[in-house]
C-alpha positions in Angstrom: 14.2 21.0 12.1 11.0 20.4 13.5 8.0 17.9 12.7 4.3 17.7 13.1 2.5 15.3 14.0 -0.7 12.8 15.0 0.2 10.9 18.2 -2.0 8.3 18.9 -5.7 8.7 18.1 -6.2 12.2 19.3 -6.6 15.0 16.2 -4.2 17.4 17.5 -0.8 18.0 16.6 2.3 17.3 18.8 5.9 19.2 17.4 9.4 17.1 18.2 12.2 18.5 16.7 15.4 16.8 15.3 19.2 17.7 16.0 19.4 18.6 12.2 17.9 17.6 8.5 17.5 18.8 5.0 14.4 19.0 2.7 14.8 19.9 -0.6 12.5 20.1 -3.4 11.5 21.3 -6.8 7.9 22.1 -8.4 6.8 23.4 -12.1 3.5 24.9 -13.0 2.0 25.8 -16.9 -0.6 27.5 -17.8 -2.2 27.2 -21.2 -4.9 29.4 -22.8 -6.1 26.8 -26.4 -8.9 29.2 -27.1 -10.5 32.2 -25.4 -13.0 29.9 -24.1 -10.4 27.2 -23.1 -7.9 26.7 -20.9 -5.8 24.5 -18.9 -3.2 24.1 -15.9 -0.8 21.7 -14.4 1.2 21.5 -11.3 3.6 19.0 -10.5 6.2 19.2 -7.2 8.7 16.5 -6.5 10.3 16.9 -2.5 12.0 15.5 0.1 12.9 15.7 3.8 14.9 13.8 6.1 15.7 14.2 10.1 18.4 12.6 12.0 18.9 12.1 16.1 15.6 13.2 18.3 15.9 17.0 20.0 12.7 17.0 21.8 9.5 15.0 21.9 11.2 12.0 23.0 8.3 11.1 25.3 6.0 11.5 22.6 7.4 8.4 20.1 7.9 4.8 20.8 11.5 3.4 21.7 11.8 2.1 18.1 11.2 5.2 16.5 13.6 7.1 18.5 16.3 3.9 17.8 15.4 5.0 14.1 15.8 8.7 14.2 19.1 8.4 16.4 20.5 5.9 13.5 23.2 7.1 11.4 20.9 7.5 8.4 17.9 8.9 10.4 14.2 8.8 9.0 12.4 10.2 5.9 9.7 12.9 7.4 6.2 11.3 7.8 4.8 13.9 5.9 7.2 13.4 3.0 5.1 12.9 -0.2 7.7 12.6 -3.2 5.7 13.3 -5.8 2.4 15.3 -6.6 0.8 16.3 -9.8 -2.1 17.8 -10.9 -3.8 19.0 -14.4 -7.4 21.2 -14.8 -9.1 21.9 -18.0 -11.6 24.5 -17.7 -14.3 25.0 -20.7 -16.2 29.2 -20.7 -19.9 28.5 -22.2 -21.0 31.9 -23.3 -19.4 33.8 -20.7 -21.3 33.0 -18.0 -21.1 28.8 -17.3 -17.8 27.1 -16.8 -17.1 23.6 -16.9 -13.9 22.4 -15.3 -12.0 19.1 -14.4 -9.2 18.3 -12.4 -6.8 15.3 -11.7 -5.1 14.6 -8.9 -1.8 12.5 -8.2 0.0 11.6 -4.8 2.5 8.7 -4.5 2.0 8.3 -1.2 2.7 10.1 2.1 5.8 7.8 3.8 5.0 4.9 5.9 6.9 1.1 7.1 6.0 -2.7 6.6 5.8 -4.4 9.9 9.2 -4.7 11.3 10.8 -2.3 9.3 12.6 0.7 9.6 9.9 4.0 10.6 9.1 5.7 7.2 11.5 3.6 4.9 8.5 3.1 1.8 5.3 5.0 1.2 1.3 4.5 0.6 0.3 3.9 -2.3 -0.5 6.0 -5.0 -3.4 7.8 -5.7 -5.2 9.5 -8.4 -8.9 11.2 -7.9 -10.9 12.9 -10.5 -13.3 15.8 -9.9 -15.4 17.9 -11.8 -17.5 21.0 -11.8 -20.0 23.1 -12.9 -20.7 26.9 -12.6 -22.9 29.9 -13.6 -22.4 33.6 -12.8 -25.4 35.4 -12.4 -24.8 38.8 -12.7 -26.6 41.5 -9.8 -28.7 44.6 -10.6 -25.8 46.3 -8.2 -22.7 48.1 -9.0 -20.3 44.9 -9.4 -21.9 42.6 -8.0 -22.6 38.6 -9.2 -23.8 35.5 -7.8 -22.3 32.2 -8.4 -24.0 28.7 -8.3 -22.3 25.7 -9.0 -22.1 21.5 -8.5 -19.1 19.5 -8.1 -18.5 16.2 -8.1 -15.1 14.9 -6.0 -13.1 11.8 -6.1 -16.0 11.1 -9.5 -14.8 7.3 -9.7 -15.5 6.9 -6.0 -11.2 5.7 -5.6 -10.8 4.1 -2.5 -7.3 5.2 -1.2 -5.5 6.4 2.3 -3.9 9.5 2.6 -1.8 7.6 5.4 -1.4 3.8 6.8 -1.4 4.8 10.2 1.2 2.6 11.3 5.0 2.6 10.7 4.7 6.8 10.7 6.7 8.6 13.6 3.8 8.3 16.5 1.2 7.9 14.0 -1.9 5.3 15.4 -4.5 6.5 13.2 -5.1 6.2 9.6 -6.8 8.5 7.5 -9.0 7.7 4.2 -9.3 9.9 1.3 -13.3 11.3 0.7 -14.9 9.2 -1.1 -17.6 10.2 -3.9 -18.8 13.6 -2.9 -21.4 15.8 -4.3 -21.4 19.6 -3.4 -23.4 22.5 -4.1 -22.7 26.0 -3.6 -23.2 29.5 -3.9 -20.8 32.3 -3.7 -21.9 36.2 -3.4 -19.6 38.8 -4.8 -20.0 42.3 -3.7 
């Protein structure tokens, strides 16, 4: 099995692979129609993966990790996030606007206290909120529509990491979520 990853501070991604591991998972979607002008959709996904004893890569991880990954029990994958949910409601005004919002939950991609074994806990959990606007305007040509719309992401401005940084296989870098953004767009069908 192999692994991605961050080493060190640089953006690009380095593969080691493990002797052997598992991943197993399960997710459930349902979509819901209240009204003709109303509907709604969740998504949750609950998964695992764990690797045990170090293929490759071995130059690319510190001594500890690789004391980690060789151990009988081997490691939880850094990029393991157990669970992840998410729900959108989407309103039609008259056809042409839609208003929509989504929640977002992560528990946490896996990470280590100080001392302890490499990815034995996880961040900590998230939620984020975002919402949007559109309008379809439609073209004078065959089939064709233009769409304008706003959104807000992350609307309560939640301060959260995606990852620690530390305690990750080769990780030395953490990553924070976005914080309150504000987007327009526009989107040509033809």
């Amino acid at each position: 099995m192999s692994d991605a990853h961050q080493l060190g501070t640089t953006p690009l991604l380095n593969y080691i692979a493990f002797e052997r591991g598992w991943t197993r998972g399960a997710d459930a979607a349902l979509k819901v129609w209240f009204m003709e002008n109303l509907s709604g959709r969740a998504n949750i996904a609950w998964g695992q993966c764990k690797g045990y004893g170090l293929q490759s890569g071995h130059n690319l991880v510190h001594f500890e990790e690789i004391a980690d990954i060789n151990s009988r029990s081997g490691v939880h994958c850094d990029h393991q996030q157990t669970l992840t949910a998410s729900g959108i409601l989407s309103y039609r005004l008259l056809d042409r606007t839609t208003f929509t919002g989504q929640v977002l939950f992560a528990s946490g991609l896996r990470t280590a206290e100080e001392g302890a074994k490499t990815n034995s806990s996880h961040s900590p959990t998230y939620t984020i909120y975002n919402f949007s606007i559109s309008h379809v305007i439609s073209l004078p040509w065959h089939g064709q529509k233009f769409v304008v719309g706003f959104d807000i992401v992350n609307a309560l401005d939640q301060k959260y990491f995606i990852n620690q940084g530390e305690g990750s296989i080769g990780l030395g870098v953490s990553h924070a979520g976005m914080p309150r953004s504000f987007f327009f767009r526009g989107q040509w069908f033809f």
